[in-house]
C-alpha positions in Angstrom: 101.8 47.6 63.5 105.3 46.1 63.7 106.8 43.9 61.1 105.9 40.8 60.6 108.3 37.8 61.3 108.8 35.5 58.8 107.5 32.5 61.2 104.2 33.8 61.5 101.3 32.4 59.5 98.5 34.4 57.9 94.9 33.5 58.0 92.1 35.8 56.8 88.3 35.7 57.7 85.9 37.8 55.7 82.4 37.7 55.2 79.8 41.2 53.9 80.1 42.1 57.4 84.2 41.8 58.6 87.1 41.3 57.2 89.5 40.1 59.7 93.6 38.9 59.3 95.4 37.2 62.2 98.3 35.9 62.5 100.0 33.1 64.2 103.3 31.4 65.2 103.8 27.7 66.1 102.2 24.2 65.2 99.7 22.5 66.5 95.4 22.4 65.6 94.7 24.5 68.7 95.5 28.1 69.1 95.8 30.0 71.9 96.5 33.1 73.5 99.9 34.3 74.2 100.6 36.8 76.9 99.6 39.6 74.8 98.0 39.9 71.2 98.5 42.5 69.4 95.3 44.2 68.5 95.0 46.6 65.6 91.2 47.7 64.7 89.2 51.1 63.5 86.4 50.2 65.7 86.3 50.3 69.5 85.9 47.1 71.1 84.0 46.3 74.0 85.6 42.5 75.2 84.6 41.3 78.9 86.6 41.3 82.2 88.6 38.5 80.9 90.7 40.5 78.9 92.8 43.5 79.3 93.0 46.0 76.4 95.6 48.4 76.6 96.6 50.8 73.8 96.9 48.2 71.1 97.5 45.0 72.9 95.3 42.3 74.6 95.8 40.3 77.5 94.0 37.7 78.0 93.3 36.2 81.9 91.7 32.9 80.6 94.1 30.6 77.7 93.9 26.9 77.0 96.7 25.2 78.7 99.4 23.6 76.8 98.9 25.0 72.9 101.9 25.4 71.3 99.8 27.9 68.5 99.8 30.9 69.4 97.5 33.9 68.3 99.8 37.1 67.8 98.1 39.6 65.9 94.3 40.5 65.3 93.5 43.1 62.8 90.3 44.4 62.0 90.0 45.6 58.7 86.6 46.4 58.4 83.2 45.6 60.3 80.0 46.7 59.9 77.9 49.2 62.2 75.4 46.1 62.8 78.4 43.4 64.3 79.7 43.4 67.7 83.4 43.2 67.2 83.7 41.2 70.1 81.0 38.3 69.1 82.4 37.9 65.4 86.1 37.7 67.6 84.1 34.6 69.5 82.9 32.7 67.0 85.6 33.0 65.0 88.4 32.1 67.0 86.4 30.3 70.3 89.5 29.1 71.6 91.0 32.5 72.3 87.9 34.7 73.0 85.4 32.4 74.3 85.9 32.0 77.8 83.0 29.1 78.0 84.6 27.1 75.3 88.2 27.8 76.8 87.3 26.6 81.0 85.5 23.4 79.4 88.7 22.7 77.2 90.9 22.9 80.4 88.5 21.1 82.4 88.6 18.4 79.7 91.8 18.2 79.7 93.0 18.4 83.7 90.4 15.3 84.0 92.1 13.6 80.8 95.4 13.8 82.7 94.7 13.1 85.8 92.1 10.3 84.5 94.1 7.0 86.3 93.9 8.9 89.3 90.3 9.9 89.6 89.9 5.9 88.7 91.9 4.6 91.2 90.3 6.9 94.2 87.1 6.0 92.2 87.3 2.4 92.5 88.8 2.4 96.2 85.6 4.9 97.4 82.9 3.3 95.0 83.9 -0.1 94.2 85.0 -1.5 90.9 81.3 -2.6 89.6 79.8 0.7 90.4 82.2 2.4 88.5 81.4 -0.3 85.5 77.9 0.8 85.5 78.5 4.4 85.5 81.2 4.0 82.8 83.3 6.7 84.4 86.1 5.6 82.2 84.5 6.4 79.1 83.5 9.9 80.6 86.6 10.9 81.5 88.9 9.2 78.2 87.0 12.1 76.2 89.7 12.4 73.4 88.2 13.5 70.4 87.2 10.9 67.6 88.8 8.2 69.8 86.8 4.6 70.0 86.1 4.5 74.3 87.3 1.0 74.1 90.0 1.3 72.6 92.3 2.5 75.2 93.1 0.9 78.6 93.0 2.8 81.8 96.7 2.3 82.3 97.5 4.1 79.6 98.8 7.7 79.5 99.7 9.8 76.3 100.1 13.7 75.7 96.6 14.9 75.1 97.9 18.7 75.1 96.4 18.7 70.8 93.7 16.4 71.4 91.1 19.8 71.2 90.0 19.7 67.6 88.8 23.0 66.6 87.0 21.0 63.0 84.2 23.9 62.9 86.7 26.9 63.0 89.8 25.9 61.4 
């Protein structure tokens, strides 16, 4: 394993099962995935077609747009005969190995930006009191912890570290 850079945070998971140490560079509550990861482990790891695992690095196909926190290194330390490598990777770090939780963030957050938009087109196709009854603006202002009425549809902010990761983190 290289050096590491003095920009790079530390973060260690263990548990009787795994212990597991990654580190990351860059601010923000959300990480993702950078081009590559590097990826030291004892244990062979079976991760699905979403990722690329060459040698010692991963690439990932599937990241959360517009993260400035970026995952660089995984290492395994130790993990039990009984855990799939993969699964403990998923549930500790979902919004770098969990392709489910990582489509639904970018979903979220392509309709979040492009909200007035799907309004507008909404209103002119459906009218404005269907789109009342439906509350389509509260379904689509999904940023986390925010009060639906307290923003008005004309107005636009950067949403990019809106996904709270509370459970994980």
């Amino acid at each position: 394993m290289s050096s590491i850079p003095a920009f790079m945070r530390e973060r260690k998971f263990e548990a009787c099962e795994y212990s597991i140490l990654i580190y990351t560079s860059g601010c923000g509550s959300v990480l993702a995935s950078d081009s590559c990861i590097e990826f030291v482990t004892p244990v062979s790891v079976n991760f699905p077609k979403e990722f690329v695992l060459r040698e010692n690095r991963i690439f990932c196909k599937t990241k959360i747009e517009g993260c400035h926190r970026k995952l660089r290194i995984v290492k395994i330390e130790r993990i039990s005969g009984s855990c799939n490598a993969y699964a403990v990777l998923k549930r500790l770090i979902p919004s770098v190995f969990d392709v489910r939780f990582i489509r639904k963030a970018n979903l979220q957050s392509y309709l979040y930006s492009n909200r007035d938009l799907i309004m507008r087109s909404s209103t002119r196709i459906l009218g404005k009191e269907v789109v009342g009854q439906i509350s389509l603006w509260n379904r689509i202002n999904w940023h986390h912890g925010q009060d639906p009425g307290a923003s008005s549809p004309g107005e636009v902010r950067d949403t990019s570290s809106d996904i709270l990761i509370s459970d994980y983190w």
